[in-house]
PDB file of N, CA, C and O in Angstrom:
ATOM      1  N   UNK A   1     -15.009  32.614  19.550  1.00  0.00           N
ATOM      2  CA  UNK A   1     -13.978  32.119  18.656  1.00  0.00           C
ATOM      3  C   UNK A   1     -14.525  30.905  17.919  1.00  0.00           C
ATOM      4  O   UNK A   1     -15.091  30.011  18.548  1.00  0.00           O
ATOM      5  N   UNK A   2     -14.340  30.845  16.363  1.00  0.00           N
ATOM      6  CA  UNK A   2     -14.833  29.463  15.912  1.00  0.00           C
ATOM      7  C   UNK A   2     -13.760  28.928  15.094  1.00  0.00           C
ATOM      8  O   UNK A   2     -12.998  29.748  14.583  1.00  0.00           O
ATOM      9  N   UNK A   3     -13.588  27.796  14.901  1.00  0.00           N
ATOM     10  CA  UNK A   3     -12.609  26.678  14.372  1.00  0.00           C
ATOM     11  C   UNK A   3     -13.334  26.145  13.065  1.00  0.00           C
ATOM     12  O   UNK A   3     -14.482  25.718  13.192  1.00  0.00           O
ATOM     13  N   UNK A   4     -12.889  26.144  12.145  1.00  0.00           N
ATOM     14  CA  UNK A   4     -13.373  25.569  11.257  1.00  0.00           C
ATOM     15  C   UNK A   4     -12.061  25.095  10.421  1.00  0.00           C
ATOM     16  O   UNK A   4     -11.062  25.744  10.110  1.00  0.00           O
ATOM     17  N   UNK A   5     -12.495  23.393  10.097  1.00  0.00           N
ATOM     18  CA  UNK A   5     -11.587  22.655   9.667  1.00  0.00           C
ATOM     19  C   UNK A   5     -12.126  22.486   8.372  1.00  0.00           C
ATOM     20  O   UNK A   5     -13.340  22.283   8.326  1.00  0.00           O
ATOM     21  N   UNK A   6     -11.458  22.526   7.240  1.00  0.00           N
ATOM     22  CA  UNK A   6     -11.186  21.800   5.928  1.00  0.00           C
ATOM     23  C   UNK A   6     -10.339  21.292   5.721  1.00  0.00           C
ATOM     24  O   UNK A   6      -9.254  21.632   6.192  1.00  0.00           O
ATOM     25  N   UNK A   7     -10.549  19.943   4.676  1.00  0.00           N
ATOM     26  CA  UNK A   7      -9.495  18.758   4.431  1.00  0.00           C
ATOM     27  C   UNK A   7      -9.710  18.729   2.957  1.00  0.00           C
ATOM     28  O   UNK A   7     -10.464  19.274   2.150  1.00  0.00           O
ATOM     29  N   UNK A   8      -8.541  17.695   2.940  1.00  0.00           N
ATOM     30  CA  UNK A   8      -8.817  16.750   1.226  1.00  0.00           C
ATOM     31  C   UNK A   8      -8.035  15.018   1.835  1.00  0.00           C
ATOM     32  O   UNK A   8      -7.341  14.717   2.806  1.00  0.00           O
ATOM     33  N   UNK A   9      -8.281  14.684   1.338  1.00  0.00           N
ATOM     34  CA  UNK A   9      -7.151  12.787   1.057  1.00  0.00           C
ATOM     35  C   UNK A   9      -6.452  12.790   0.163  1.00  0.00           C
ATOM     36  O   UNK A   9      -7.061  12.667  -0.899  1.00  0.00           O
ATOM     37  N   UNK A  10      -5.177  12.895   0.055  1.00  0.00           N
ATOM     38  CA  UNK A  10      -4.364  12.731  -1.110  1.00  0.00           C
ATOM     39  C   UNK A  10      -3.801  11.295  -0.907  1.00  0.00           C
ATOM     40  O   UNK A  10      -2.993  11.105   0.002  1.00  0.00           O
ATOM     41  N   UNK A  11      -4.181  10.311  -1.690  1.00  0.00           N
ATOM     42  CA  UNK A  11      -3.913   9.022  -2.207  1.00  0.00           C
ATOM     43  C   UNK A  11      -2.467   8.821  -3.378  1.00  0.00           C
ATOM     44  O   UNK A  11      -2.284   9.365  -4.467  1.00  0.00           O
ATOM     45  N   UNK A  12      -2.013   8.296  -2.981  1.00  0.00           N
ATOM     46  CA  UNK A  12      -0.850   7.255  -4.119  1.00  0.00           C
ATOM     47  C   UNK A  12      -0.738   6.271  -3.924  1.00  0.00           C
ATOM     48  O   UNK A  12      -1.202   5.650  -2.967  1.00  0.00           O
ATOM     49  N   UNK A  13      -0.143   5.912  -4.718  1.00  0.00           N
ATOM     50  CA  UNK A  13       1.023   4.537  -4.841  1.00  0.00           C
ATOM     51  C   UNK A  13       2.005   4.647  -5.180  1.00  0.00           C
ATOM     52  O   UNK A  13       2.458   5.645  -5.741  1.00  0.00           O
ATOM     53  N   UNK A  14       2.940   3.020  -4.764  1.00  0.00           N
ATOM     54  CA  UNK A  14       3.980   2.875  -5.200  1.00  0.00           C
ATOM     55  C   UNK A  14       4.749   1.523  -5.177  1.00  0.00           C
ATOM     56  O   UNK A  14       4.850   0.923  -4.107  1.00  0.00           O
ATOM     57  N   UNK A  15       5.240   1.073  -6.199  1.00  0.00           N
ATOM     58  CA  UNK A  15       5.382  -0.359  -6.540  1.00  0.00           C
ATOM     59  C   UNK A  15       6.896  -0.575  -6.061  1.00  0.00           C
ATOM     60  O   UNK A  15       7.883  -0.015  -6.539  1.00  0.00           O
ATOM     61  N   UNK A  16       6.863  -1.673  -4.828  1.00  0.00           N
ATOM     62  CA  UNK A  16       8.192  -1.581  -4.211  1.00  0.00           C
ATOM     63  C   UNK A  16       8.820  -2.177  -4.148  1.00  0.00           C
ATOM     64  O   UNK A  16      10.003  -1.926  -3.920  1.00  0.00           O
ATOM     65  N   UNK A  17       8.269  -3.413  -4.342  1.00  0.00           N
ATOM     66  CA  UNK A  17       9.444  -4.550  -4.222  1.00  0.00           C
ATOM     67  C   UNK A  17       8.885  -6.089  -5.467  1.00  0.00           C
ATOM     68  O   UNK A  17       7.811  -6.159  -6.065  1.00  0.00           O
ATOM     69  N   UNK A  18       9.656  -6.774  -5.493  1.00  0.00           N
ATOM     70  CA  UNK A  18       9.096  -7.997  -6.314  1.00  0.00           C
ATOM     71  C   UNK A  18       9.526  -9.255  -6.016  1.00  0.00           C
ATOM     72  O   UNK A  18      10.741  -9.354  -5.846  1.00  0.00           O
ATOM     73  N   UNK A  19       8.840 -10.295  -5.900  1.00  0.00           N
ATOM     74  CA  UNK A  19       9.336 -11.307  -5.669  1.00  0.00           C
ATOM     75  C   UNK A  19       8.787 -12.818  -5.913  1.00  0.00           C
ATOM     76  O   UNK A  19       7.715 -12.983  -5.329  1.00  0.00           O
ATOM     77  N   UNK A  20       9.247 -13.986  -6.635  1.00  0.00           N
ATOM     78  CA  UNK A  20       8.123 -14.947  -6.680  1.00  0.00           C
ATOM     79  C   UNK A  20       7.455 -15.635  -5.967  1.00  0.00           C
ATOM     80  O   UNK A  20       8.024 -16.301  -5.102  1.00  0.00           O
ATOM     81  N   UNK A  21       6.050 -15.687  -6.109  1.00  0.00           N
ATOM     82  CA  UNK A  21       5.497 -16.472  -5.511  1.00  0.00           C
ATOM     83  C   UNK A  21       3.814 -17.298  -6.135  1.00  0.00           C
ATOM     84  O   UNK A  21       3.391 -17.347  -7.290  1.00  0.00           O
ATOM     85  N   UNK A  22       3.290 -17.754  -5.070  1.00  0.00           N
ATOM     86  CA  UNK A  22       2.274 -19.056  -5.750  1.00  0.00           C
ATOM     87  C   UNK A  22       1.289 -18.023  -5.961  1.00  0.00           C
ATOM     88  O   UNK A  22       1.096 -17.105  -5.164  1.00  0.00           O
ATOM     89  N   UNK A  23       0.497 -18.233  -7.350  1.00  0.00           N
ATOM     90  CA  UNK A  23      -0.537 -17.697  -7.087  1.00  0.00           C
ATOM     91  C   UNK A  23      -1.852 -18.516  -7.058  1.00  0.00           C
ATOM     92  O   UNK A  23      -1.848 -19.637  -7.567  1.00  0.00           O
ATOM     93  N   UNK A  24      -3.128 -17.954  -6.415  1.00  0.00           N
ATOM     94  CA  UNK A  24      -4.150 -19.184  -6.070  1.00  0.00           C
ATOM     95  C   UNK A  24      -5.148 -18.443  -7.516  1.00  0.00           C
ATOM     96  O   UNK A  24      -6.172 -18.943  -7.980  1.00  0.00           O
ATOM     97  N   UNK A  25      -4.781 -17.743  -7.772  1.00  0.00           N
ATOM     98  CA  UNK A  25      -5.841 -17.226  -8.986  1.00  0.00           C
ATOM     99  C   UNK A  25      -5.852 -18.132 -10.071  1.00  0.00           C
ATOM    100  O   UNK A  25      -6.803 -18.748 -10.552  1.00  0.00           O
ATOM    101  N   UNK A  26      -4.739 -18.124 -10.364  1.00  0.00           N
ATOM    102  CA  UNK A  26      -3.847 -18.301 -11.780  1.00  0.00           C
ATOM    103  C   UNK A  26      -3.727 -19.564 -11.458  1.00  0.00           C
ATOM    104  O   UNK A  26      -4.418 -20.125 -12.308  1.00  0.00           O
ATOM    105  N   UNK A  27      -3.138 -20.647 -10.535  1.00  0.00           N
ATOM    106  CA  UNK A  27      -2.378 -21.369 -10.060  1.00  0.00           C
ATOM    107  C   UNK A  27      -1.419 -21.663 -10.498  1.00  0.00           C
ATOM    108  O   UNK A  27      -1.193 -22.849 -10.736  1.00  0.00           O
ATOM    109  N   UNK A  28      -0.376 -20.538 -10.802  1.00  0.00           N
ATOM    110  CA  UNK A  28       1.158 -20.789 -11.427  1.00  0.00           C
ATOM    111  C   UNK A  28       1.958 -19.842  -9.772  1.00  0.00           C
ATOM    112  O   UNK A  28       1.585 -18.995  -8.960  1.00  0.00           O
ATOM    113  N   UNK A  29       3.261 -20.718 -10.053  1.00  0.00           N
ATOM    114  CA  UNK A  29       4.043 -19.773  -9.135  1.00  0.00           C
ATOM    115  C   UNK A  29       4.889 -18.620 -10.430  1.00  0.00           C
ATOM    116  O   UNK A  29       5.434 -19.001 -11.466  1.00  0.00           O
ATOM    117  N   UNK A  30       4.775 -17.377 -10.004  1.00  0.00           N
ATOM    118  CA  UNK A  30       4.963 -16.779 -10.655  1.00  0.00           C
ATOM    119  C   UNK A  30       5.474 -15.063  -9.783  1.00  0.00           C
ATOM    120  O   UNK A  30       5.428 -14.561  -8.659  1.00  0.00           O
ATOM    121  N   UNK A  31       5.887 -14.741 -11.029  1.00  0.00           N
ATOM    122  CA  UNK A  31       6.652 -12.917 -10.176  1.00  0.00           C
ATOM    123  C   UNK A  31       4.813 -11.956  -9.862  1.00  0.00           C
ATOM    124  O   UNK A  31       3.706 -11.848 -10.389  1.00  0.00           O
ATOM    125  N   UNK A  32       5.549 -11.509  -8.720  1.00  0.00           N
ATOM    126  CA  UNK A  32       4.306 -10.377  -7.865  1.00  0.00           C
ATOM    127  C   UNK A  32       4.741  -9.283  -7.379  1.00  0.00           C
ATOM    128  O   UNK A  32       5.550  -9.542  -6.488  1.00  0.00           O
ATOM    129  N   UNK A  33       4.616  -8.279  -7.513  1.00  0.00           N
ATOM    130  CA  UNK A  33       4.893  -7.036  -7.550  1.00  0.00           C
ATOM    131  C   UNK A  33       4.109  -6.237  -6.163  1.00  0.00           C
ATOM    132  O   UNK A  33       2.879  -6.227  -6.226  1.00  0.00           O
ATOM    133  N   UNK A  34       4.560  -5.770  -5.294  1.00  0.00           N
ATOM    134  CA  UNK A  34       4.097  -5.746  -3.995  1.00  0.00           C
ATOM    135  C   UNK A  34       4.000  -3.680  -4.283  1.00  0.00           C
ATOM    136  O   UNK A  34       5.040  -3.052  -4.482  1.00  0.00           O
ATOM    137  N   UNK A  35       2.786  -3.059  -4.245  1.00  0.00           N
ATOM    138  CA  UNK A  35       1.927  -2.007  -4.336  1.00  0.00           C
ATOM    139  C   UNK A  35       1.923  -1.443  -2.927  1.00  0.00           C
ATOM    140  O   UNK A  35       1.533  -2.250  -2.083  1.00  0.00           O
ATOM    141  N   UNK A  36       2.305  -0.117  -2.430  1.00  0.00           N
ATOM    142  CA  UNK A  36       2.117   0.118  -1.159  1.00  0.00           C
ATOM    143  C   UNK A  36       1.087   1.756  -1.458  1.00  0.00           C
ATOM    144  O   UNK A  36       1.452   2.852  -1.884  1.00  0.00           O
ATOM    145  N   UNK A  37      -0.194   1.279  -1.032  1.00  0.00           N
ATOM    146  CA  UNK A  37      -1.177   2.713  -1.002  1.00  0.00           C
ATOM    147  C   UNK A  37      -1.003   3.476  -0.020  1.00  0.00           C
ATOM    148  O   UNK A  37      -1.212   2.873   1.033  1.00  0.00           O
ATOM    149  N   UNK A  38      -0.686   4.632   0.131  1.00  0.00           N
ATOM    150  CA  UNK A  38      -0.551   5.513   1.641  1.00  0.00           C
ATOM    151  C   UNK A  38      -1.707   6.661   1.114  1.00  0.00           C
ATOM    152  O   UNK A  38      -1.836   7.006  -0.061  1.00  0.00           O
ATOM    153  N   UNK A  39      -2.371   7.076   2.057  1.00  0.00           N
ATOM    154  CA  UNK A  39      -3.736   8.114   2.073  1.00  0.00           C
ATOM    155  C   UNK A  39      -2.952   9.124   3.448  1.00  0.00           C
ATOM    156  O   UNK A  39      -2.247   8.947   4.441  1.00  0.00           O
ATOM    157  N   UNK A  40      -3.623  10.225   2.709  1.00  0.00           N
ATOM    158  CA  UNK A  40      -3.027  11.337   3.516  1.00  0.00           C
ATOM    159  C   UNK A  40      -4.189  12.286   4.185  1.00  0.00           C
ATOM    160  O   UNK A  40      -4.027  13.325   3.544  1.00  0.00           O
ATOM    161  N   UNK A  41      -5.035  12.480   4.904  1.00  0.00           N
ATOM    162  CA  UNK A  41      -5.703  13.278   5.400  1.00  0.00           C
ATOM    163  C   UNK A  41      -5.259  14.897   6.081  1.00  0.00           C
ATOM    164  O   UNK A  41      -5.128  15.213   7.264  1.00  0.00           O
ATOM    165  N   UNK A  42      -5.095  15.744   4.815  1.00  0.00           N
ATOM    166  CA  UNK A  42      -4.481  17.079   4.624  1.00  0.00           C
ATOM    167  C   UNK A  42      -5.148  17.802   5.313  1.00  0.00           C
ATOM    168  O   UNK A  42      -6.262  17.820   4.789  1.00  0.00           O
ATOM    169  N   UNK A  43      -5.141  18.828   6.763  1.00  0.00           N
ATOM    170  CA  UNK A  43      -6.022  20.013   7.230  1.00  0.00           C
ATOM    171  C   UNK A  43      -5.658  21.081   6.235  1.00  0.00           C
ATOM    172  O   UNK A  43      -4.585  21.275   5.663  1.00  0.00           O
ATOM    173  N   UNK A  44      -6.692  21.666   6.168  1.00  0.00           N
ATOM    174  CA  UNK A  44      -6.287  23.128   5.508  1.00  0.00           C
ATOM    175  C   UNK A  44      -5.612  22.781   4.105  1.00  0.00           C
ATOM    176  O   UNK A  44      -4.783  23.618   3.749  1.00  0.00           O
ATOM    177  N   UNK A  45      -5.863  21.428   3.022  1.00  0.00           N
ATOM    178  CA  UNK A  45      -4.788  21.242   2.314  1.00  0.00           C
ATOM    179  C   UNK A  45      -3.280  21.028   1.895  1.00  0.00           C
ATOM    180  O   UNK A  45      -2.675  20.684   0.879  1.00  0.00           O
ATOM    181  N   UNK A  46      -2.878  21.534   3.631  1.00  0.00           N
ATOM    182  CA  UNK A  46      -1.423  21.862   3.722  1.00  0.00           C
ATOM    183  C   UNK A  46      -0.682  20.825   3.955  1.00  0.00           C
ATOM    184  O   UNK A  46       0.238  20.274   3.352  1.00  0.00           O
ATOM    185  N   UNK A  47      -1.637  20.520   5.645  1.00  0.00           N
ATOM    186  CA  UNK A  47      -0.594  20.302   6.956  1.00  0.00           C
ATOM    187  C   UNK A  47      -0.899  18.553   7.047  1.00  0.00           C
ATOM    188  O   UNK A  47      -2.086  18.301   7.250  1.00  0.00           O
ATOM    189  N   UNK A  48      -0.182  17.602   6.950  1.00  0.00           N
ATOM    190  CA  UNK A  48      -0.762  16.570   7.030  1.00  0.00           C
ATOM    191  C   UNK A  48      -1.100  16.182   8.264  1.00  0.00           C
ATOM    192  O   UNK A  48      -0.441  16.417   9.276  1.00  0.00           O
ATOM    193  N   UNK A  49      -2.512  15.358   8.185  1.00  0.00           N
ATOM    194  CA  UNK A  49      -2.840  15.150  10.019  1.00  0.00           C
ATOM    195  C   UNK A  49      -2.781  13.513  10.695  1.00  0.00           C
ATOM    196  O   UNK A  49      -2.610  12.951  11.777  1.00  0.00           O
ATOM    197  N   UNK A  50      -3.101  13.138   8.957  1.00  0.00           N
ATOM    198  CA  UNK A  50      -3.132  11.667   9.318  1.00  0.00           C
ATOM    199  C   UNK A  50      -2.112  10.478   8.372  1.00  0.00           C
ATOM    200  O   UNK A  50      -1.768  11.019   7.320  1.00  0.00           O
ATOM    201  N   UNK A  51      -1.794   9.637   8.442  1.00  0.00           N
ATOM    202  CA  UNK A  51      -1.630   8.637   6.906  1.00  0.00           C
ATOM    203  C   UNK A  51      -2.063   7.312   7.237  1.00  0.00           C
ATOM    204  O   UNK A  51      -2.268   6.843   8.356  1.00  0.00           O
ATOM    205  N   UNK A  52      -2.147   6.909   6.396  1.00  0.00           N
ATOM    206  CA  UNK A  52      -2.407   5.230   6.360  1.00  0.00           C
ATOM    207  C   UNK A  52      -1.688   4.403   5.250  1.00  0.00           C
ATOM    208  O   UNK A  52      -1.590   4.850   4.107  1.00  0.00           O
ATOM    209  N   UNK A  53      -1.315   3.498   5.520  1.00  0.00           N
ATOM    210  CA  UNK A  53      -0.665   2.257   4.694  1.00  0.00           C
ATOM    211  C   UNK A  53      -1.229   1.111   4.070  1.00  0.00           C
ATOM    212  O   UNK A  53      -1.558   0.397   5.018  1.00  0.00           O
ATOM    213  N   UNK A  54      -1.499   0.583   3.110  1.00  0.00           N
ATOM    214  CA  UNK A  54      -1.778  -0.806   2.871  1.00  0.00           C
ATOM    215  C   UNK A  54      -1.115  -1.141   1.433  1.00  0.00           C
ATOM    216  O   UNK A  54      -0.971  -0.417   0.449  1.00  0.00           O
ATOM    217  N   UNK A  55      -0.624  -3.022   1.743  1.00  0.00           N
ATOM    218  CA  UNK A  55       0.294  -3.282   0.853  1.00  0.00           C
ATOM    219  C   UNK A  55      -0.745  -4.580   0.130  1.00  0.00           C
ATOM    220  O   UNK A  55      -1.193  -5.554   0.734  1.00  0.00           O
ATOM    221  N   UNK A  56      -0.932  -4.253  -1.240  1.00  0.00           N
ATOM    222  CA  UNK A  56      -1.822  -5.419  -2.266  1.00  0.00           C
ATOM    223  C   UNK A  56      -0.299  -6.161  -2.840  1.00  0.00           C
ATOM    224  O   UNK A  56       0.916  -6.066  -2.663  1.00  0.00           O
ATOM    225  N   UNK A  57      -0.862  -6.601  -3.288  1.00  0.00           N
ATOM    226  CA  UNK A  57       0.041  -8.129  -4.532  1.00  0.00           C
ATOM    227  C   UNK A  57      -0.381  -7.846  -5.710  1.00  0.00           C
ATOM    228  O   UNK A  57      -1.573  -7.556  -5.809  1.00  0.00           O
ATOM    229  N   UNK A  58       0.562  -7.850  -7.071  1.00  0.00           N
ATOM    230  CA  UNK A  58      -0.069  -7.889  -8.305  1.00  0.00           C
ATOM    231  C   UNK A  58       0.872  -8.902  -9.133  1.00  0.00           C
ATOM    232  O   UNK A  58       2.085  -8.834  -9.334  1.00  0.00           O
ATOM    233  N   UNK A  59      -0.045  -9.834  -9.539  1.00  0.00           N
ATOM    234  CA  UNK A  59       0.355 -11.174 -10.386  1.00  0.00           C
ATOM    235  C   UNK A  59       0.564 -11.061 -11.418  1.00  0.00           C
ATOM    236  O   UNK A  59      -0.473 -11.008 -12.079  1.00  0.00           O
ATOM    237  N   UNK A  60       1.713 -10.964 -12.151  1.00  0.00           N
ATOM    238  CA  UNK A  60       2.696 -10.716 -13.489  1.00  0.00           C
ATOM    239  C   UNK A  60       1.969 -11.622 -14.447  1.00  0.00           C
ATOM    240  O   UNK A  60       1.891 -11.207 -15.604  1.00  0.00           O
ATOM    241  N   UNK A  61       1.277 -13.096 -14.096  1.00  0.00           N
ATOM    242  CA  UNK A  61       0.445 -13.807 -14.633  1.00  0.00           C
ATOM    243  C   UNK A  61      -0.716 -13.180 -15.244  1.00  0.00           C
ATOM    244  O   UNK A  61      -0.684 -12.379 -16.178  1.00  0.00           O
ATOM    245  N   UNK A  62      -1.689 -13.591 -14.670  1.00  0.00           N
ATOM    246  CA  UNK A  62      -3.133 -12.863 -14.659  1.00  0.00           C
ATOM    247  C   UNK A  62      -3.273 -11.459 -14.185  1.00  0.00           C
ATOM    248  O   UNK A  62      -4.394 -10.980 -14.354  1.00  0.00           O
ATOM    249  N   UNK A  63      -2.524 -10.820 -13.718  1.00  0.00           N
ATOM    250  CA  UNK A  63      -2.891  -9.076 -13.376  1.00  0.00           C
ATOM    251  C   UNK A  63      -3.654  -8.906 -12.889  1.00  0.00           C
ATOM    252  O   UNK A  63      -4.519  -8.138 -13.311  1.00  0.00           O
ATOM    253  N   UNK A  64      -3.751  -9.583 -11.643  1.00  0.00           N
ATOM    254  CA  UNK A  64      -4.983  -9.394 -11.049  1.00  0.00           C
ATOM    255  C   UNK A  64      -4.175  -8.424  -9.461  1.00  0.00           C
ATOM    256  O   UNK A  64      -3.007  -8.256  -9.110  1.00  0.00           O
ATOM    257  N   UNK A  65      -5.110  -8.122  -9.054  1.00  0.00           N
ATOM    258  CA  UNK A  65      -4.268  -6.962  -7.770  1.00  0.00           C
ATOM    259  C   UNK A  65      -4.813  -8.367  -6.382  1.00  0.00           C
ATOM    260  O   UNK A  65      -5.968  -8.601  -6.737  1.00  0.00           O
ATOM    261  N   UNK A  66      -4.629  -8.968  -5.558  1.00  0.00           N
ATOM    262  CA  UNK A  66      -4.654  -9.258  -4.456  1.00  0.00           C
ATOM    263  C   UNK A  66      -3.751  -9.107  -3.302  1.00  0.00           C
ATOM    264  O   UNK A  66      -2.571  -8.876  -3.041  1.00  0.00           O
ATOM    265  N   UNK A  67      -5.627  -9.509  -2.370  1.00  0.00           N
ATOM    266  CA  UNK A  67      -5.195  -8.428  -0.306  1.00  0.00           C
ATOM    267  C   UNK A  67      -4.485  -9.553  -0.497  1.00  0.00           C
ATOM    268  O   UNK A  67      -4.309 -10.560  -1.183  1.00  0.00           O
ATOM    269  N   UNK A  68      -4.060  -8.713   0.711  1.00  0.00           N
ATOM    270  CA  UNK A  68      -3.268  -9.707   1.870  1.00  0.00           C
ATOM    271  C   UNK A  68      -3.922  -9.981   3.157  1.00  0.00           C
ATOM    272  O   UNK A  68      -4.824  -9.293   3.635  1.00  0.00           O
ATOM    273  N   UNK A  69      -3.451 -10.945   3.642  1.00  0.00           N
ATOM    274  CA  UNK A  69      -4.033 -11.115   5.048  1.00  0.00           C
ATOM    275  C   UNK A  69      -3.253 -10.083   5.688  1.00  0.00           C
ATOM    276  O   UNK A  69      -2.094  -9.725   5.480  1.00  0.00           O
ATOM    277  N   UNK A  70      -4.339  -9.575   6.715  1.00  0.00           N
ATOM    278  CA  UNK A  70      -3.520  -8.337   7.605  1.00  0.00           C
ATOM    279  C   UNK A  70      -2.537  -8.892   8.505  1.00  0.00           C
ATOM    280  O   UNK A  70      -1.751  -8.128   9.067  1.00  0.00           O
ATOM    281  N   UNK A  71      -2.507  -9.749   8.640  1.00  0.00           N
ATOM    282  CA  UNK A  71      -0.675 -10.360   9.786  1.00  0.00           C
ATOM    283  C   UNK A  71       0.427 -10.171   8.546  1.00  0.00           C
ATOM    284  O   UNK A  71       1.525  -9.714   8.863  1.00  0.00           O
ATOM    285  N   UNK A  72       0.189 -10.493   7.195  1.00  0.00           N
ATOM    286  CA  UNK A  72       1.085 -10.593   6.351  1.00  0.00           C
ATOM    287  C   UNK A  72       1.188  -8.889   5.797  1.00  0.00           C
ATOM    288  O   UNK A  72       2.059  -8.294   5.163  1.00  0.00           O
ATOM    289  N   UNK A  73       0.338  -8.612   6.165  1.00  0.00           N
ATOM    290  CA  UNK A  73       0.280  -6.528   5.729  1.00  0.00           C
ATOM    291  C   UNK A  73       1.256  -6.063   6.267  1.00  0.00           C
ATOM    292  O   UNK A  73       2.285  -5.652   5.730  1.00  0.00           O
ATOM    293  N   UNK A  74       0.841  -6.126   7.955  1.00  0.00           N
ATOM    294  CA  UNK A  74       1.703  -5.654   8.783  1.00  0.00           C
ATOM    295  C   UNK A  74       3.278  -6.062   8.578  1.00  0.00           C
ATOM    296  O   UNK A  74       4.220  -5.298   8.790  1.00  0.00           O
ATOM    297  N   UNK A  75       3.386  -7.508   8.092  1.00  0.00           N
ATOM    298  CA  UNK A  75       5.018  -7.572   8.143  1.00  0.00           C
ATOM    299  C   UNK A  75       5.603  -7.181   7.105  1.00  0.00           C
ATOM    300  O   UNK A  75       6.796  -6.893   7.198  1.00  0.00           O
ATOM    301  N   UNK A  76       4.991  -7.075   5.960  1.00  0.00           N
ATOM    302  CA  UNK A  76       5.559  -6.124   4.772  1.00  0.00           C
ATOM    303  C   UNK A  76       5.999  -4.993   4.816  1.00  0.00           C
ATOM    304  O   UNK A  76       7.137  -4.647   4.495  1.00  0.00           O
ATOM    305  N   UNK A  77       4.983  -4.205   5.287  1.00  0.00           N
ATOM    306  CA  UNK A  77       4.892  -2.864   5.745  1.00  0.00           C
ATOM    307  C   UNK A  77       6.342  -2.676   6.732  1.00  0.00           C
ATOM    308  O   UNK A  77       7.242  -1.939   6.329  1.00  0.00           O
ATOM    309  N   UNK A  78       6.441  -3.308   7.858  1.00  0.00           N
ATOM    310  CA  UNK A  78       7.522  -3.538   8.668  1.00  0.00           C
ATOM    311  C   UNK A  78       8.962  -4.060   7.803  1.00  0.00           C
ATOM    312  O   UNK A  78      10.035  -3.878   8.378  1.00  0.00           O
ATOM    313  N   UNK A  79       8.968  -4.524   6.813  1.00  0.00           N
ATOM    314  CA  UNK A  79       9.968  -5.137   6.169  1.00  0.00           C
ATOM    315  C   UNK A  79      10.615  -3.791   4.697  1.00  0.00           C
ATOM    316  O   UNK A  79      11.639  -3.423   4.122  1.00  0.00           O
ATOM    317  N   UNK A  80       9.351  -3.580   4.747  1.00  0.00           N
ATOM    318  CA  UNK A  80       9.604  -2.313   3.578  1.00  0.00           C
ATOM    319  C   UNK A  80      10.088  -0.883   4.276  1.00  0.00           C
ATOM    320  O   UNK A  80      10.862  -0.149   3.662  1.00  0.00           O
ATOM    321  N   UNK A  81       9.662  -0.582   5.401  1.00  0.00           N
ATOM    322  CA  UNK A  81      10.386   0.265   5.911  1.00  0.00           C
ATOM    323  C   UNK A  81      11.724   0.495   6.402  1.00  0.00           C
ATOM    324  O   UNK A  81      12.235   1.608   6.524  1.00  0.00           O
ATOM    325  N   UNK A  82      12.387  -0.859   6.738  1.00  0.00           N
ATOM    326  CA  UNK A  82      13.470  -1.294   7.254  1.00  0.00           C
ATOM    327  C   UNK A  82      14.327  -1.109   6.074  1.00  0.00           C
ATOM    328  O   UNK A  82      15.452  -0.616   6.154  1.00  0.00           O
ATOM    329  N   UNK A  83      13.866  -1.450   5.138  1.00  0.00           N
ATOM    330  CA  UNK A  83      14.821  -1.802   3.763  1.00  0.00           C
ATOM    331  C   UNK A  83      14.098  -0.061   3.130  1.00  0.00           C
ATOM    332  O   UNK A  83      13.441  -0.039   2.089  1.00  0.00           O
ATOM    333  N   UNK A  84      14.307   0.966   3.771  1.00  0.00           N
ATOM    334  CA  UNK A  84      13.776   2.524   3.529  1.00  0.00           C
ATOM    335  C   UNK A  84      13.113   2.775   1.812  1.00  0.00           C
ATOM    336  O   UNK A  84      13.335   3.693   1.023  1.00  0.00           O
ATOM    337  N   UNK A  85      12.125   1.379   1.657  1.00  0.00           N
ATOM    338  CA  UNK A  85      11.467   2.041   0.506  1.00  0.00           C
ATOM    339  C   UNK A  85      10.070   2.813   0.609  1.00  0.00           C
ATOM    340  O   UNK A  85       9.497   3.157  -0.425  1.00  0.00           O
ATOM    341  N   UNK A  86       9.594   3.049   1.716  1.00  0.00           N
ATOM    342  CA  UNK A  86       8.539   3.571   2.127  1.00  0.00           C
ATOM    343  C   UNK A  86       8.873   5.203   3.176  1.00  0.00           C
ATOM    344  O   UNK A  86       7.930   5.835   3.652  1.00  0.00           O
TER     345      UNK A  86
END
């Protein structure tokens, strides 16, 4: 008997929430637009096997996309689900 697996990653986004804050780029406090990427690791194209989450910042100022520190990932992520935009 043999097993053979094929995949793909299906990637998006989605812009979820907004709110002001400082930016260190720019140095204005200003509106930021909070981006949530989820990746999907599809078997067979179909069946999903895996996902992943990560939440960037984008500065209404300069447009620039910035991380987050991962303690501050995690509580977004936790805060955005609660409030069912994810």
């Amino acid at each position: 008997m043999f097993f053979i697996f094929w995949g793909n990653t299906d990637a998006k986004h989605k812009d979820v929430y907004s709110e002001e804050l400082f930016c260190n780029k720019c140095s204005s406090q200003t509106k930021h637009t909070f981006r949530v990427y989820e990746s999907k690791l599809k078997a067979y194209s179909v069946i999903p096997v895996s996902t992943s989450r990560d939440v960037t910042a984008i500065c209404h100022n300069c447009l620039s996309e910035l991380q987050l520190e991962k303690k501050l990932r995690k509580e977004m992520l936790e805060k955005f689900k609660k409030m069912n935009l994810i």
